[in-house]
N, CA, C and O atoms as a Tinker XYZ file with bonds, in Angstrom:
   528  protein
     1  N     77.383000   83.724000   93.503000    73     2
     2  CA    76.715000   83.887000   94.777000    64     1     3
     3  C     75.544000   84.857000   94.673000    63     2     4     5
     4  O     74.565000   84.521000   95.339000    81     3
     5  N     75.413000   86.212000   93.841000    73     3     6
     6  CA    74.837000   86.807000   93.684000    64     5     7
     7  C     73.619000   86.052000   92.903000    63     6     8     9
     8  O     72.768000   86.809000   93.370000    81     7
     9  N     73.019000   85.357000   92.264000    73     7    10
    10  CA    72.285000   84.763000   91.747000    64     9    11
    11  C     71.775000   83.684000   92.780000    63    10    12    13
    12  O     70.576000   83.466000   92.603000    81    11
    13  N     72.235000   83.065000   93.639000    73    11    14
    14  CA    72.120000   82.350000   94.862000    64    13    15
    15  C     70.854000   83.678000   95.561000    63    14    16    17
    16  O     69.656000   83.960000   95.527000    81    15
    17  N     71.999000   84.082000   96.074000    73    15    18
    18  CA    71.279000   85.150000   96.970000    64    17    19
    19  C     69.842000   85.804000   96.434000    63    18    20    21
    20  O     68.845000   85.988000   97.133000    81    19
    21  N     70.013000   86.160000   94.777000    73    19    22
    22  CA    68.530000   86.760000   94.489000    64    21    23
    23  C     67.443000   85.799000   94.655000    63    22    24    25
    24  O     66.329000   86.143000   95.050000    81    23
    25  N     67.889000   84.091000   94.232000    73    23    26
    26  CA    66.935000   82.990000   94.308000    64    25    27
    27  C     66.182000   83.015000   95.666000    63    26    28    29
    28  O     64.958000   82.898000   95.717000    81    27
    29  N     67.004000   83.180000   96.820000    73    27    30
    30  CA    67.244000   83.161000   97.936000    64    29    31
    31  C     65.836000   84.634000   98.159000    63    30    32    33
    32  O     64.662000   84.300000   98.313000    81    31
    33  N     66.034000   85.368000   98.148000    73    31    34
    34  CA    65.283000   86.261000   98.129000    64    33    35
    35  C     64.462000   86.392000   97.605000    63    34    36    37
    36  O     63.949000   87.476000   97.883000    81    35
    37  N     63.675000   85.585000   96.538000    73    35    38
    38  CA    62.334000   85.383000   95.719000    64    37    39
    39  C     61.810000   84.397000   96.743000    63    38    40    41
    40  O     60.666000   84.518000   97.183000    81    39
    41  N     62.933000   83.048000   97.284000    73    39    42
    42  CA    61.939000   82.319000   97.802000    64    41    43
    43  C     61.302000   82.990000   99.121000    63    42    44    45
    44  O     60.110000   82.851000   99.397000    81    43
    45  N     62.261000   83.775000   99.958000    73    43    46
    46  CA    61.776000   84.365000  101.173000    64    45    47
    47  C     60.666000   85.617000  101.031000    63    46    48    49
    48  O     60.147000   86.305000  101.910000    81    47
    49  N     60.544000   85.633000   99.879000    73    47    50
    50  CA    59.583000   86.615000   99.372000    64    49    51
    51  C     57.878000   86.018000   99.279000    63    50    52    53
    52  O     56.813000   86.465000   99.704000    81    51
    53  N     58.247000   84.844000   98.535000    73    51    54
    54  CA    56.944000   83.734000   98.492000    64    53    55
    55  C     56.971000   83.276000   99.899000    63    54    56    57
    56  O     55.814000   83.098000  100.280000    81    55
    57  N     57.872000   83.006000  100.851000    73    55    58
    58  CA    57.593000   82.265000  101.863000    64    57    59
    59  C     56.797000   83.468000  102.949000    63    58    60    61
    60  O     55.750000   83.148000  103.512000    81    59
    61  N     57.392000   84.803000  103.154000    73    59    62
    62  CA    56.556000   85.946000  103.418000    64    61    63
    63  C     55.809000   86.369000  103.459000    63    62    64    65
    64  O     55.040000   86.603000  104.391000    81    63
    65  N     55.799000   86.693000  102.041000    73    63    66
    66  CA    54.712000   87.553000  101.790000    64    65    67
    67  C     56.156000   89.158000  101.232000    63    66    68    69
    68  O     55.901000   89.480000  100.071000    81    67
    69  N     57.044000   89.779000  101.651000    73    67    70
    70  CA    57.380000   90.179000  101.601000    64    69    71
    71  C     59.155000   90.122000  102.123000    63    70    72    73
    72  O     59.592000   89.573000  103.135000    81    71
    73  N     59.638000   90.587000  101.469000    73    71    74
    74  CA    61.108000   89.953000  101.841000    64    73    75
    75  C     62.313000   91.540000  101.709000    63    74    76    77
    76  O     62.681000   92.066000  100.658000    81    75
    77  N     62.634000   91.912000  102.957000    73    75    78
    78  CA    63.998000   92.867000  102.989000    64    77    79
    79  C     65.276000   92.449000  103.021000    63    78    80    81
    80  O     65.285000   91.227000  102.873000    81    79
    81  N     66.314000   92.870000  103.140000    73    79    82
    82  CA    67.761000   93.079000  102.825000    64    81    83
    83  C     67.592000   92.127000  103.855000    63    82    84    85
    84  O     67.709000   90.918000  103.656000    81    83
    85  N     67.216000   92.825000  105.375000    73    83    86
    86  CA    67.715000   92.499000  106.681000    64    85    87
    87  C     67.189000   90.949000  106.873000    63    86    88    89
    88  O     67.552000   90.323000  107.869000    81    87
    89  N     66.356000   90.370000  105.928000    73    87    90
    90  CA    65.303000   88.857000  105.896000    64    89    91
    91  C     66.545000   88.145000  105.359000    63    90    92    93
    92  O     67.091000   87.331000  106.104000    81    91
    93  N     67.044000   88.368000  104.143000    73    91    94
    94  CA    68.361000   87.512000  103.725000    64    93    95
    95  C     69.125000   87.747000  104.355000    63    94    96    97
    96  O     68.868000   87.105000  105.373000    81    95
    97  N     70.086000   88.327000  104.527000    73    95    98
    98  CA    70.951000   88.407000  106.075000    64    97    99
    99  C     70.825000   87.550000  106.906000    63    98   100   101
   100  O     71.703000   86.761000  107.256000    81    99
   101  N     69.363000   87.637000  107.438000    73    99   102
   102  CA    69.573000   87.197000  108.408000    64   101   103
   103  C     69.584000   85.535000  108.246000    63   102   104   105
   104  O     70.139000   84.780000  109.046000    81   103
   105  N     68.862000   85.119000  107.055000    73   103   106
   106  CA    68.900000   83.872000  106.843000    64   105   107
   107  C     70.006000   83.038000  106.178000    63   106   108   109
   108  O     70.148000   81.829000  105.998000    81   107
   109  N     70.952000   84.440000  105.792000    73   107   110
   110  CA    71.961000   83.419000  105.061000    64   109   111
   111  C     73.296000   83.228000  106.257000    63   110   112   113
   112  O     74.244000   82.457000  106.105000    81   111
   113  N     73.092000   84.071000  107.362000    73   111   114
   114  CA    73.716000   83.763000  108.634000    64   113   115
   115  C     73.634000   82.321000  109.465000    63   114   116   117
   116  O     74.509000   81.725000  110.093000    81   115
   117  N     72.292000   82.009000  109.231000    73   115   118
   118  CA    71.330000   80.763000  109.967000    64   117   119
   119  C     71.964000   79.971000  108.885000    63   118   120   121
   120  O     72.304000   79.102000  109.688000    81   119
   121  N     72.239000   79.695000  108.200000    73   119   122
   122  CA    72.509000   79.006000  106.561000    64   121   123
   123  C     74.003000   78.493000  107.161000    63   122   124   125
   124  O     74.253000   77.352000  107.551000    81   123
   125  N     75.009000   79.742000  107.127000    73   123   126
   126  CA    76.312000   80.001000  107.498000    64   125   127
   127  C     76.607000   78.811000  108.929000    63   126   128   129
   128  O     77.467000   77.932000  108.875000    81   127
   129  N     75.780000   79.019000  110.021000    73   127   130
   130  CA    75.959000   78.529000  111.072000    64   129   131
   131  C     75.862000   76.880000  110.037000    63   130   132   133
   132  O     76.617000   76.310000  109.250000    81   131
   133  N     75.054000   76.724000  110.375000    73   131   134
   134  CA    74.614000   75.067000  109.772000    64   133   135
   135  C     75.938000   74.362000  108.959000    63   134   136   137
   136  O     76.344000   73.225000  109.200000    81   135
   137  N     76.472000   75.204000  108.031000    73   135   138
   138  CA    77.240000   74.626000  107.383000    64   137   139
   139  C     78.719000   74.886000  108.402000    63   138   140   141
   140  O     79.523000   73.958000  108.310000    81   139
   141  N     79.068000   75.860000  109.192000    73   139   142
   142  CA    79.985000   75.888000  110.321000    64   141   143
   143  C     79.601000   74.127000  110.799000    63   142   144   145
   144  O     80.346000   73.189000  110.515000    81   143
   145  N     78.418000   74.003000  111.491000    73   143   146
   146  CA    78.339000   72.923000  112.137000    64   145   147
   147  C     79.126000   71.651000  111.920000    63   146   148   149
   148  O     79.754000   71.030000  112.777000    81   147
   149  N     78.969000   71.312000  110.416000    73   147   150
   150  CA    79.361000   70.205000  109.948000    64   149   151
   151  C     81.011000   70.099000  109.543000    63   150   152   153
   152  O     81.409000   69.961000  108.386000    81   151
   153  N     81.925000   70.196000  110.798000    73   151   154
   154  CA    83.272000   70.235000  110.893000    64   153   155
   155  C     84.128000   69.155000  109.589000    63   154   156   157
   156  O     83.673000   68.016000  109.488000    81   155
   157  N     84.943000   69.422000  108.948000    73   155   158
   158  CA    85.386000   69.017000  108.136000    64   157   159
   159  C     86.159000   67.748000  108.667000    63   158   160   161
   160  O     86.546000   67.032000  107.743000    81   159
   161  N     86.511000   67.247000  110.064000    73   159   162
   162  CA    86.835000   65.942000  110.207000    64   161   163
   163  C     85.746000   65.388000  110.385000    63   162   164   165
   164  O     85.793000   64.263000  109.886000    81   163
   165  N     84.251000   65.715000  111.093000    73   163   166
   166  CA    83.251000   64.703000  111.077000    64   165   167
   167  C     82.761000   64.692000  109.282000    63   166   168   169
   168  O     82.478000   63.527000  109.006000    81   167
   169  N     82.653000   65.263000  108.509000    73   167   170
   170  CA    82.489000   64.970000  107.206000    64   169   171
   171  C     83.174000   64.129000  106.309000    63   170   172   173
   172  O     82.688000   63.488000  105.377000    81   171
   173  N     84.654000   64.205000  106.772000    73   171   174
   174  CA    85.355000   63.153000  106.257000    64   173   175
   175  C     85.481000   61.819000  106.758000    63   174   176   177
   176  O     85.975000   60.944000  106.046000    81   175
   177  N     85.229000   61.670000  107.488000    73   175   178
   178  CA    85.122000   60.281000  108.372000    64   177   179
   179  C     83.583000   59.685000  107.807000    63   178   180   181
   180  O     83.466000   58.516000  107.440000    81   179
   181  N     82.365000   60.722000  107.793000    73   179   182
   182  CA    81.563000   60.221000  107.534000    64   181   183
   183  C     81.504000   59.640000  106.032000    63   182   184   185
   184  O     80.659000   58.779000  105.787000    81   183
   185  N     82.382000   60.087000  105.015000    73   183   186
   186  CA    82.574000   59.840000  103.632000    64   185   187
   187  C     83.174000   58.936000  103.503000    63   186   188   189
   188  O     82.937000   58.190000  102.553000    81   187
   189  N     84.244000   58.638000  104.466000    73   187   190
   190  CA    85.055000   57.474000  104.541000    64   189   191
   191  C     84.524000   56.813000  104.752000    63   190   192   193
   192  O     85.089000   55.844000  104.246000    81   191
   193  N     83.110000   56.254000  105.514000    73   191   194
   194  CA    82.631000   55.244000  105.368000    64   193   195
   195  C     81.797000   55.161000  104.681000    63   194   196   197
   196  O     81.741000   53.997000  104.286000    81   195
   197  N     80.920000   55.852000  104.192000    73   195   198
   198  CA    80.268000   55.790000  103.103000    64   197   199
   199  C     80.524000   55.169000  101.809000    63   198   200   201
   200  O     79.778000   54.368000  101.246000    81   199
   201  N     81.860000   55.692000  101.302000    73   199   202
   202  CA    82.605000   55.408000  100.658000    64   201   203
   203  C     83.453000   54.127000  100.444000    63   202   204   205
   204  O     84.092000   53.839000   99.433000    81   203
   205  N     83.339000   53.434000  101.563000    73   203   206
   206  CA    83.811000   52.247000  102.040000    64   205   207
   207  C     82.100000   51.168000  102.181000    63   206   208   209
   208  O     82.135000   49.972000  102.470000    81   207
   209  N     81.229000   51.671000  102.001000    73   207   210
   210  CA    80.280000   50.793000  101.736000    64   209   211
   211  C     79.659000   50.540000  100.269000    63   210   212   213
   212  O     78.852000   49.679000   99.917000    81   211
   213  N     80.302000   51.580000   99.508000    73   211   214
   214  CA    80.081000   51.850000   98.038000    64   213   215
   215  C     80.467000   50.941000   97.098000    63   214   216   217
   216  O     80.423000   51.162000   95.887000    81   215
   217  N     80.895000   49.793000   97.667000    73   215   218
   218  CA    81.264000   48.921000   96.516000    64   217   219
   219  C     81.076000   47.640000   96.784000    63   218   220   221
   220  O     81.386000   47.167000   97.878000    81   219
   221  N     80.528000   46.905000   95.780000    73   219   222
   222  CA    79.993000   45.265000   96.337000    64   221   223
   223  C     80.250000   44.732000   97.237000    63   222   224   225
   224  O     79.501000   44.698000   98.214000    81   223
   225  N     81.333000   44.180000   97.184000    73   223   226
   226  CA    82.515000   43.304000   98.309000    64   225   227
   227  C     82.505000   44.116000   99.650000    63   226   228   229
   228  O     82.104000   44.017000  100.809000    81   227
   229  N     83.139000   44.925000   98.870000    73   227   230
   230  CA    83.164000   45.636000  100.562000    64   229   231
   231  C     81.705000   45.559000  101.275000    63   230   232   233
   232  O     81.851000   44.957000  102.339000    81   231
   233  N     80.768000   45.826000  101.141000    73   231   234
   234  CA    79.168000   45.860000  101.200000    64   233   235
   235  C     78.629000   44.351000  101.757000    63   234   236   237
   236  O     78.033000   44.119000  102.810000    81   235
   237  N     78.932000   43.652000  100.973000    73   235   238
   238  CA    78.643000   42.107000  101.083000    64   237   239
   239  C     79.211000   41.828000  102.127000    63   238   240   241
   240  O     78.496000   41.447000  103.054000    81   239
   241  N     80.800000   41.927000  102.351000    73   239   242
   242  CA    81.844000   41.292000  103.344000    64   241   243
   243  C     80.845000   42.065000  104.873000    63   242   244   245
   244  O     80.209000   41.236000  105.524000    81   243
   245  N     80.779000   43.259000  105.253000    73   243   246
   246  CA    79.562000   43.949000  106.021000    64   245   247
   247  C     77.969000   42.816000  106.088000    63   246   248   249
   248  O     77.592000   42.055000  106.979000    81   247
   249  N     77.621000   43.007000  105.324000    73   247   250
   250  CA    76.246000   42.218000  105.644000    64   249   251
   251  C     76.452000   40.730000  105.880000    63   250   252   253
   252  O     75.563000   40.057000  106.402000    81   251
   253  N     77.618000   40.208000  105.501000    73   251   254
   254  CA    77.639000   38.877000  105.828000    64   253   255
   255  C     78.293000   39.160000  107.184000    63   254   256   257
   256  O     77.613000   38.429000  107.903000    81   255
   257  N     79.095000   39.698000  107.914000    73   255   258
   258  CA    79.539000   39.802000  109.302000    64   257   259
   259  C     78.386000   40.709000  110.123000    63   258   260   261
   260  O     78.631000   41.032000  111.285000    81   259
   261  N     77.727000   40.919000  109.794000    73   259   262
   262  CA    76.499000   41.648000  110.714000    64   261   263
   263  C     75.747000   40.122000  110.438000    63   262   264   265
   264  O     75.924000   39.400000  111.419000    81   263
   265  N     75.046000   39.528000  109.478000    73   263   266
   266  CA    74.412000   38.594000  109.860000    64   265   267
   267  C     74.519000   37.611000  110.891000    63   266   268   269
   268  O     73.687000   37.094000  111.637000    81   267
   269  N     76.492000   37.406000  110.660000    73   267   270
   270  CA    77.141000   36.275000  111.591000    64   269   271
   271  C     76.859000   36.478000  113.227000    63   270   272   273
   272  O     76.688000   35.713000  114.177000    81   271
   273  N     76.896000   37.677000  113.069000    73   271   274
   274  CA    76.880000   38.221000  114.284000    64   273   275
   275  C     78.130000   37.459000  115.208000    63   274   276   277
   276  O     77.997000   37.326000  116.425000    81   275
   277  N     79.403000   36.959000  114.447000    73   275   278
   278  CA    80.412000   36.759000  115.368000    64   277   279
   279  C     81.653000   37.199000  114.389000    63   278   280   281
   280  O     81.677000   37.847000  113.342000    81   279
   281  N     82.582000   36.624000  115.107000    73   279   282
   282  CA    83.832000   36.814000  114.299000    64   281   283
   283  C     83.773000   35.816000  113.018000    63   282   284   285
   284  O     83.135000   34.765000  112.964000    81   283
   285  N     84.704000   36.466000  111.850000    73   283   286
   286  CA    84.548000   35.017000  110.932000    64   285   287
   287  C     85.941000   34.990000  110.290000    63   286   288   289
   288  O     86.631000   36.008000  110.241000    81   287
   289  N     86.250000   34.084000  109.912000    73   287   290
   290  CA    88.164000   33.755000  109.697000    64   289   291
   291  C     87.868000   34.370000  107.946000    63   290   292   293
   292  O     86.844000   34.176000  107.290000    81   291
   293  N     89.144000   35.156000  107.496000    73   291   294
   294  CA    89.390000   35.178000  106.475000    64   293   295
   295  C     89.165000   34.267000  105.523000    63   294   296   297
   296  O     88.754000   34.738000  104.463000    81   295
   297  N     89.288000   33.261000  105.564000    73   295   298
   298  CA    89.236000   31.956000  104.934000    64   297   299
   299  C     87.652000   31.654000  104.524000    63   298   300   301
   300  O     87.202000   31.324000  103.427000    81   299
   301  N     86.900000   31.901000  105.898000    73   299   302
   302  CA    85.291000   31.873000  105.460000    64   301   303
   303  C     84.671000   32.817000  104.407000    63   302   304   305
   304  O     83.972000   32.537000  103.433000    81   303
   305  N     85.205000   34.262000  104.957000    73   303   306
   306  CA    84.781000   35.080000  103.634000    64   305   307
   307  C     84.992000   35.141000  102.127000    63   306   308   309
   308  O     84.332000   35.698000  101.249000    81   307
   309  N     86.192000   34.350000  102.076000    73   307   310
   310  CA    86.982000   34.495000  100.870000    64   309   311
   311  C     86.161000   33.152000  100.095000    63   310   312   313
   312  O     86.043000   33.073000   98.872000    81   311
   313  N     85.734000   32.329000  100.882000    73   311   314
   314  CA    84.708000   31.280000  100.033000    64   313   315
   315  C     83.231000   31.526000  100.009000    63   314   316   317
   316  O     82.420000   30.662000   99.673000    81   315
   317  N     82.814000   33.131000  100.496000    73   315   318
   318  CA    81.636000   33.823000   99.965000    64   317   319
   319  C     81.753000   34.900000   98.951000    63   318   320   321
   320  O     80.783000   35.139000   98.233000    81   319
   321  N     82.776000   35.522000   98.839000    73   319   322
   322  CA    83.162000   36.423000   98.248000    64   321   323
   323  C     83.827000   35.998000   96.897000    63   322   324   325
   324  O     84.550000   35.016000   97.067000    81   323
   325  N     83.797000   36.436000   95.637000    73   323   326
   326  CA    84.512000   35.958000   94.585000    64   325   327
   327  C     85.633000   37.183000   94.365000    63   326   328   329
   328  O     85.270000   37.975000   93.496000    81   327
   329  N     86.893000   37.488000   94.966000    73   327   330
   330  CA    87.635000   38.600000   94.735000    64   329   331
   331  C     89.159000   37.426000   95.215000    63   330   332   333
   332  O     89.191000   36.594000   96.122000    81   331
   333  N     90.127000   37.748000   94.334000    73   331   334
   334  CA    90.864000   37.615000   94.978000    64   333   335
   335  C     91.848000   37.698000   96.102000    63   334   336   337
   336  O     92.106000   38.829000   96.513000    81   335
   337  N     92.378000   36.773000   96.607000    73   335   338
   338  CA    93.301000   37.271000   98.263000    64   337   339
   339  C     93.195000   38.414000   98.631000    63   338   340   341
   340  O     92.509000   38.878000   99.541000    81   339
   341  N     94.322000   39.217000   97.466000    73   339   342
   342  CA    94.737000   40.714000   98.002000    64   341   343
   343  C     93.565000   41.201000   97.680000    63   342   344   345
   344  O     93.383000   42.033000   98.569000    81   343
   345  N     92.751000   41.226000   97.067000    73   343   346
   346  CA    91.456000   42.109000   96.968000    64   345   347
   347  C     90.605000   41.899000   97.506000    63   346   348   349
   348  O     89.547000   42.378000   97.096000    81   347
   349  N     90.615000   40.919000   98.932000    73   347   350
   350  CA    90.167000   40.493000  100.281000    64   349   351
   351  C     90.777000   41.447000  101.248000    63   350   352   353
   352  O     90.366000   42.391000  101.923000    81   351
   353  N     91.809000   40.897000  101.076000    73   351   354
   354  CA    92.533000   41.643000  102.018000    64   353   355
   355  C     92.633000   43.586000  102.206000    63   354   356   357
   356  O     92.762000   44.360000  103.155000    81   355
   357  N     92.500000   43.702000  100.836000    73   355   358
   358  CA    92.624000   45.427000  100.330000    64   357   359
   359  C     90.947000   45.751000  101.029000    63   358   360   361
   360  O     90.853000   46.589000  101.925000    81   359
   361  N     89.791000   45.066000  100.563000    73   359   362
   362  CA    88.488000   45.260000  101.201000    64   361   363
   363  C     88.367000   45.690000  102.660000    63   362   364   365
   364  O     88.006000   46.728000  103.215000    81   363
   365  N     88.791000   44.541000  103.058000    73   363   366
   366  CA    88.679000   44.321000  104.487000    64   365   367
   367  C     89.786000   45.669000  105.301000    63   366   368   369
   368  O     89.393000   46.398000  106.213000    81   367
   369  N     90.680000   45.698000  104.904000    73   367   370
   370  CA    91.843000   46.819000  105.497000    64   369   371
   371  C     90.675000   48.379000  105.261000    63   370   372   373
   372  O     90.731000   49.383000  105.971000    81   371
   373  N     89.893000   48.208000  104.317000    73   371   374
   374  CA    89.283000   49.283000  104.435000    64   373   375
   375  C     87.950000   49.765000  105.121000    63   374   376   377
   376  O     87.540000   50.894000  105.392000    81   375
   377  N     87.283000   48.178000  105.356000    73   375   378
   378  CA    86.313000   48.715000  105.922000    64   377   379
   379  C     86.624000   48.441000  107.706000    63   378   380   381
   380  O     85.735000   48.508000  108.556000    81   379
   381  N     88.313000   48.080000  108.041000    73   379   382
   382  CA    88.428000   48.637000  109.351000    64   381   383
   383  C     89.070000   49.703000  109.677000    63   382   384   385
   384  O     89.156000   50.141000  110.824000    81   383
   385  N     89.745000   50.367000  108.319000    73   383   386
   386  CA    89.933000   51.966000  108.507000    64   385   387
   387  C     88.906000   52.365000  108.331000    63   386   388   389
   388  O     89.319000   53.522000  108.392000    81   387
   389  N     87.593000   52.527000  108.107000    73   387   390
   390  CA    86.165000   53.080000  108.043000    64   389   391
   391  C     85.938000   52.795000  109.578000    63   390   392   393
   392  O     85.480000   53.842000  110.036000    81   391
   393  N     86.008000   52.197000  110.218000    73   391   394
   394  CA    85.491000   51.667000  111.616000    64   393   395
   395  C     83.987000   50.864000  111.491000    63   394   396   397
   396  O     83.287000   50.730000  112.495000    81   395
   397  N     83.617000   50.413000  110.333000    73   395   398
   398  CA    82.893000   49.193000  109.957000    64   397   399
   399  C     83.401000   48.069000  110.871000    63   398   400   401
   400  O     82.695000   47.760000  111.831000    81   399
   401  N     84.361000   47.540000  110.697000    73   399   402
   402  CA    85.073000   45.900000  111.270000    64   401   403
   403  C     86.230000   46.096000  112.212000    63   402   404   405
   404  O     87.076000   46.988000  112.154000    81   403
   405  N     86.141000   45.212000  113.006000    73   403   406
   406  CA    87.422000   45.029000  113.608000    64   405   407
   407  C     88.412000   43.513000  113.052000    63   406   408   409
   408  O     87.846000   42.580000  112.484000    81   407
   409  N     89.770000   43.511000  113.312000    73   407   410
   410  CA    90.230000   42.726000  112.933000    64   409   411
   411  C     91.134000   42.301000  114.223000    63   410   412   413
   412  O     91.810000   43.029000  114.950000    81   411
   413  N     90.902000   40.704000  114.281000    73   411   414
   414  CA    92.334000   40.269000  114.971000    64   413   415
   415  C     92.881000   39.013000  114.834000    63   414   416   417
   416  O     92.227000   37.993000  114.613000    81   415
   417  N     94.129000   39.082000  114.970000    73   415   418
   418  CA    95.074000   37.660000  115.123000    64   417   419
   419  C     94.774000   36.623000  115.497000    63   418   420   421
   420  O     94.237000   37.066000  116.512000    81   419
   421  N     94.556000   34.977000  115.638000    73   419   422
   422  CA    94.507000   34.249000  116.148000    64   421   423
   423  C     95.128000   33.400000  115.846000    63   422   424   425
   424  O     94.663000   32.783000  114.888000    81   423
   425  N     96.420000   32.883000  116.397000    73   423   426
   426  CA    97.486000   32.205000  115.698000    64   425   427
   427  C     97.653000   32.420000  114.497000    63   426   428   429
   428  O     97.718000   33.606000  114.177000    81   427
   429  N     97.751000   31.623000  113.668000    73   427   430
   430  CA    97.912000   31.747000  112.228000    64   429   431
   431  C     96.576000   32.504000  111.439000    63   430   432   433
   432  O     96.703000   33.127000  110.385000    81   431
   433  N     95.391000   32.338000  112.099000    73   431   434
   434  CA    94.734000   33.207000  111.111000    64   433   435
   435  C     93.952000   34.271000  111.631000    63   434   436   437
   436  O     93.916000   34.528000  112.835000    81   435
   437  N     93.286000   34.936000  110.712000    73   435   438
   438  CA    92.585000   37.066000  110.545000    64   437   439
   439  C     91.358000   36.421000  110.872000    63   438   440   441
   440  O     90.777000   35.537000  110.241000    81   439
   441  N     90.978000   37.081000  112.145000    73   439   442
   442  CA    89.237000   36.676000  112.274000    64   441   443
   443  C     88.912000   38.324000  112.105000    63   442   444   445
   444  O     89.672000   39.251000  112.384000    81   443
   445  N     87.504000   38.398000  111.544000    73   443   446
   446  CA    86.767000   39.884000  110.949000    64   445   447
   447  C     85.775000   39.928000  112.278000    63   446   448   449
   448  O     85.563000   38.808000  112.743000    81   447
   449  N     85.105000   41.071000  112.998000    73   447   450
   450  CA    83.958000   41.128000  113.293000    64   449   451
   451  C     83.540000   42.495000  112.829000    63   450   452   453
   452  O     84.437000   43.307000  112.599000    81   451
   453  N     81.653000   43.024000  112.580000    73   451   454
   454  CA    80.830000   43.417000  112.503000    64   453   455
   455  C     81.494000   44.680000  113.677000    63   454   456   457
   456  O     81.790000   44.221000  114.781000    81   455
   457  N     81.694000   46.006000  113.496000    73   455   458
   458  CA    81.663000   46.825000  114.900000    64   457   459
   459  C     80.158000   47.432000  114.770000    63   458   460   461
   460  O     79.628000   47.188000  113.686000    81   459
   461  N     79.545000   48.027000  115.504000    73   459   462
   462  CA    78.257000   48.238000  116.750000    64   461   463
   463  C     77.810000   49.405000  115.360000    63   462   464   465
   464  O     76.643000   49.572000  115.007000    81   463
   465  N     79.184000   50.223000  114.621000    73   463   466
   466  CA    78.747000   51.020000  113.589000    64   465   467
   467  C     78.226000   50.663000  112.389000    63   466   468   469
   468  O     77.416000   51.286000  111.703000    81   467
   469  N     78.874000   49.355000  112.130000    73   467   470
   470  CA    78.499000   48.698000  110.770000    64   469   471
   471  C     76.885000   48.143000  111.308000    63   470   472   473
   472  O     75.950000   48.608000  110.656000    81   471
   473  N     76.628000   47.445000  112.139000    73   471   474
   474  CA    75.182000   46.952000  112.619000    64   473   475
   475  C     73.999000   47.878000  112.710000    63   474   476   477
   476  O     72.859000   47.567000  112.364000    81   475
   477  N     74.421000   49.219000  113.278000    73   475   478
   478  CA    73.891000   50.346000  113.006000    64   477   479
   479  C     73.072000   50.593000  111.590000    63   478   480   481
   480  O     71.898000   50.502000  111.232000    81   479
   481  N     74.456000   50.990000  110.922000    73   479   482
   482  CA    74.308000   51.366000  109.254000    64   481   483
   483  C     73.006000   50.277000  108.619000    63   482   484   485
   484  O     72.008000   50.726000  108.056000    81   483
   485  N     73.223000   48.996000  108.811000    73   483   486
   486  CA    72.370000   47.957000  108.271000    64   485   487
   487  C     71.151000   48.345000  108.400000    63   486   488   489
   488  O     70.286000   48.612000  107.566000    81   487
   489  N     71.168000   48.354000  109.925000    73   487   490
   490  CA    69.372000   48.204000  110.217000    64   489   491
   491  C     68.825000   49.593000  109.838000    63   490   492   493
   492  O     67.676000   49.739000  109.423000    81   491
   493  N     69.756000   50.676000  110.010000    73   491   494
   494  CA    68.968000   51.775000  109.658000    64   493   495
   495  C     68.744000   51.458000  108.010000    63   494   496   497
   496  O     67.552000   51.447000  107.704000    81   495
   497  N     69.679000   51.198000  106.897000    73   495   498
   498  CA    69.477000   50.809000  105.648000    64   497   499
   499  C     68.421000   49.900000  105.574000    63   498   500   501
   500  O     67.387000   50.381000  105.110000    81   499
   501  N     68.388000   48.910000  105.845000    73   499   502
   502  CA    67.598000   48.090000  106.007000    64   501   503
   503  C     66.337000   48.495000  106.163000    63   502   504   505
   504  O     65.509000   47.910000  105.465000    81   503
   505  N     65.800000   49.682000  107.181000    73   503   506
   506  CA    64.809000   49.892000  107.835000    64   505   507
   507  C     63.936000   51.112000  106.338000    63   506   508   509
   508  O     62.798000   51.347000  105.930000    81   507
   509  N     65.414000   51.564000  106.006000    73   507   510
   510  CA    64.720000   52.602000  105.022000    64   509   511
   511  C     64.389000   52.302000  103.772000    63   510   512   513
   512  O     63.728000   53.197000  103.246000    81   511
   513  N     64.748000   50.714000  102.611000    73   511   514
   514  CA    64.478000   50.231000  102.009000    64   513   515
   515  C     62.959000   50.809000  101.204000    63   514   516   517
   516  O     62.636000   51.282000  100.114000    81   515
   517  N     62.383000   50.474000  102.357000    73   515   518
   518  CA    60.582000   49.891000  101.930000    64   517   519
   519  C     59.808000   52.034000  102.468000    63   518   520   521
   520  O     58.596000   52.159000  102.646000    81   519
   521  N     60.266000   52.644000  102.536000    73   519   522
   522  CA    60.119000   53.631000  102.817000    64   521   523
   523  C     60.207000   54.606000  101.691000    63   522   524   525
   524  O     59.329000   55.456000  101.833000    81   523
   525  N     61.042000   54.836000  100.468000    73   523   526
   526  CA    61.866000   55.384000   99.845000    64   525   527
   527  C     60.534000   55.585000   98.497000    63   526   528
   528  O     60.805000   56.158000   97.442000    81   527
């Protein structure tokens, strides 16, 4: 931390012009708050989905139900997707514990939809592509 802090104090020195005790203090307080901010359940939730978009399938199964823009039967995805059943099924269970998808029953079969968060994620991805 001590090596932090001196870095910390060269840069507030260049950013100055001159830099005291009471200049780091006070900035590593402002520092302190910020990282208070970011509560350890909104960080994990946010990783959880992140993390849940991090891998092909899972990713794909997302952009193909945001395109659909409706519900789509298990059965449809699984003849876009090359993974087997359970590794359909293991996908999908995760990107509606992420709150990506919703899932429901319809007689005999699993219809998927796109939730308002996964549509989100896209277009902002989407939007930042050509930016980068």
């Amino acid at each position: 931390m001590a090596q932090a802090t001196d870095r910390l104090q060269r840069y507030l020195t260049d950013e100055l012009g001159e830099c005291r005790t009471e200049d780091v203090e006070r900035r590593l307080d402002e520092l302190s708050t910020l990282e208070t901010a970011l509560a350890d359940t909104t960080l994990s939730a946010e990783l959880n989905v992140l993390s849940a978009l991090a891998n092909e399938t899972r990713y794909t199964l997302v952009r193909i139900l945001v395109a659909a823009g409706e519900e789509l039967c298990v059965c449809e995805l699984n003849a876009v997707v090359d993974v087997t059943e359970s590794g359909l099924s293991h996908a999908l269970s995760q990107l509606v514990d992420a709150g990506l998808l919703t899932g429901r029953k319809d007689g005999r079969w699993k219809k998927y939809r796109a939730t308002n968060r996964a549509i989100t994620l896209l277009t902002v991805l989407e939007g930042s592509v050509g930016d980068a």
